[in-house]
C-alpha positions as CSV (number, residue, x, y, z in Angstrom):
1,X,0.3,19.4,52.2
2,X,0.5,22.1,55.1
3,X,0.2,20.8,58.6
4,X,0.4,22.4,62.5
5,X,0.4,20.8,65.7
6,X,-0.5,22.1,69.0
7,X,-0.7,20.5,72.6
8,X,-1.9,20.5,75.5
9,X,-2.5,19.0,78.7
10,X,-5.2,18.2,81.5
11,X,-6.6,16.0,84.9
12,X,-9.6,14.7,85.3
13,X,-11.1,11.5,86.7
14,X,-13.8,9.3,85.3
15,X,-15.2,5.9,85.2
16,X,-16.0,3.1,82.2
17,X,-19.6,2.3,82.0
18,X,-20.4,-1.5,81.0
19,X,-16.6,-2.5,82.8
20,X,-16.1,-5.0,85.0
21,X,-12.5,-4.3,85.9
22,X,-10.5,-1.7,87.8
23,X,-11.5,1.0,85.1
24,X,-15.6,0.4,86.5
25,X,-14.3,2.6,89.6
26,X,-13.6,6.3,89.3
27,X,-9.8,6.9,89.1
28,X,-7.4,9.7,87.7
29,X,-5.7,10.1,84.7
30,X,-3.1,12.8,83.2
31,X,-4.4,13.4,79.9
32,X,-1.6,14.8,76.7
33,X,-3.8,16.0,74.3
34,X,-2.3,17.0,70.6
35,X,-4.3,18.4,67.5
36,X,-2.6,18.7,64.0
37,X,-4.4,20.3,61.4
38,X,-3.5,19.6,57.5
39,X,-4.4,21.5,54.8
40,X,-3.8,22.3,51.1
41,X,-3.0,25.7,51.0
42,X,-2.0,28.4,53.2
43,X,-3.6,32.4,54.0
44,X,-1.5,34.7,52.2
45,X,0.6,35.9,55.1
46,X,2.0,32.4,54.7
47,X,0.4,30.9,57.4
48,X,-1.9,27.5,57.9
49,X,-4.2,28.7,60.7
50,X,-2.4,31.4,63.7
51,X,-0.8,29.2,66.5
52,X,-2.6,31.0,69.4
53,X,-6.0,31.1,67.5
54,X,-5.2,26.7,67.2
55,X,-3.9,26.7,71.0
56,X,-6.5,28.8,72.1
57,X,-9.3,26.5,71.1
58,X,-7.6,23.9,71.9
59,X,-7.2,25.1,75.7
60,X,-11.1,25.8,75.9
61,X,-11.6,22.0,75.4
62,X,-8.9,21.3,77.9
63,X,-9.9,23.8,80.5
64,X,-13.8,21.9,80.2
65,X,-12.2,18.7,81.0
66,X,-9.7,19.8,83.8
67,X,-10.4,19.1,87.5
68,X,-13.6,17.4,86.6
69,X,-15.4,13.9,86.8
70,X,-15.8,13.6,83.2
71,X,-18.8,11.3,83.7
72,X,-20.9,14.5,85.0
73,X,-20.2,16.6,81.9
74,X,-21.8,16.9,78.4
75,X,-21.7,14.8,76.7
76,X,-20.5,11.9,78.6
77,X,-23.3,11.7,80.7
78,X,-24.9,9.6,77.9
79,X,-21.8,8.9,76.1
80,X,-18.5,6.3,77.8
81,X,-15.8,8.3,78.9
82,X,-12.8,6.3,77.2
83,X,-10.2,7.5,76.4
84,X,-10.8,7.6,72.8
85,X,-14.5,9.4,73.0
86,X,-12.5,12.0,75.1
């Protein structure tokens, strides 16, 4: 088994629905965001997937979410913001 992990990093404020502590008010975070891929085989120039191709979607996702009240975007304006639906 192949694998490849990539990070990234990102602001952003929200707020829990259905909380009744201090997470129910909007407040920041610093979000560290990793993605490892695994797979069985690799492309024949020996590779599992091309870093930058990995990082790059990786940083479109990021770059959404940076700056922003989280709450306000799709698709957590229906959906909790926590930190593991992030």
């Amino acid at each position: 088994m192949y694998e490849i992990t990539v990070g990234d990093s990102f602001s952003a404020r929200h707020w829990l629905r259905n909380s009744n502590g201090r997470c129910s008010q909007p407040h920041d975070h610093q979000y560290r965001v990793r993605v490892t891929l695994l797979g069985r085989r690799l492309e024949p120039d020996g590779r599992l997937i091309e870093v930058e191709r990995l990082s790059g979607v990786l940083r479109h996702v990021t770059g959404y979410l940076n700056g922003q009240m989280v709450n306000d975007l799709d698709p957590f304006t229906s959906v909790n913001p926590s930190p593991e639906n992030l």
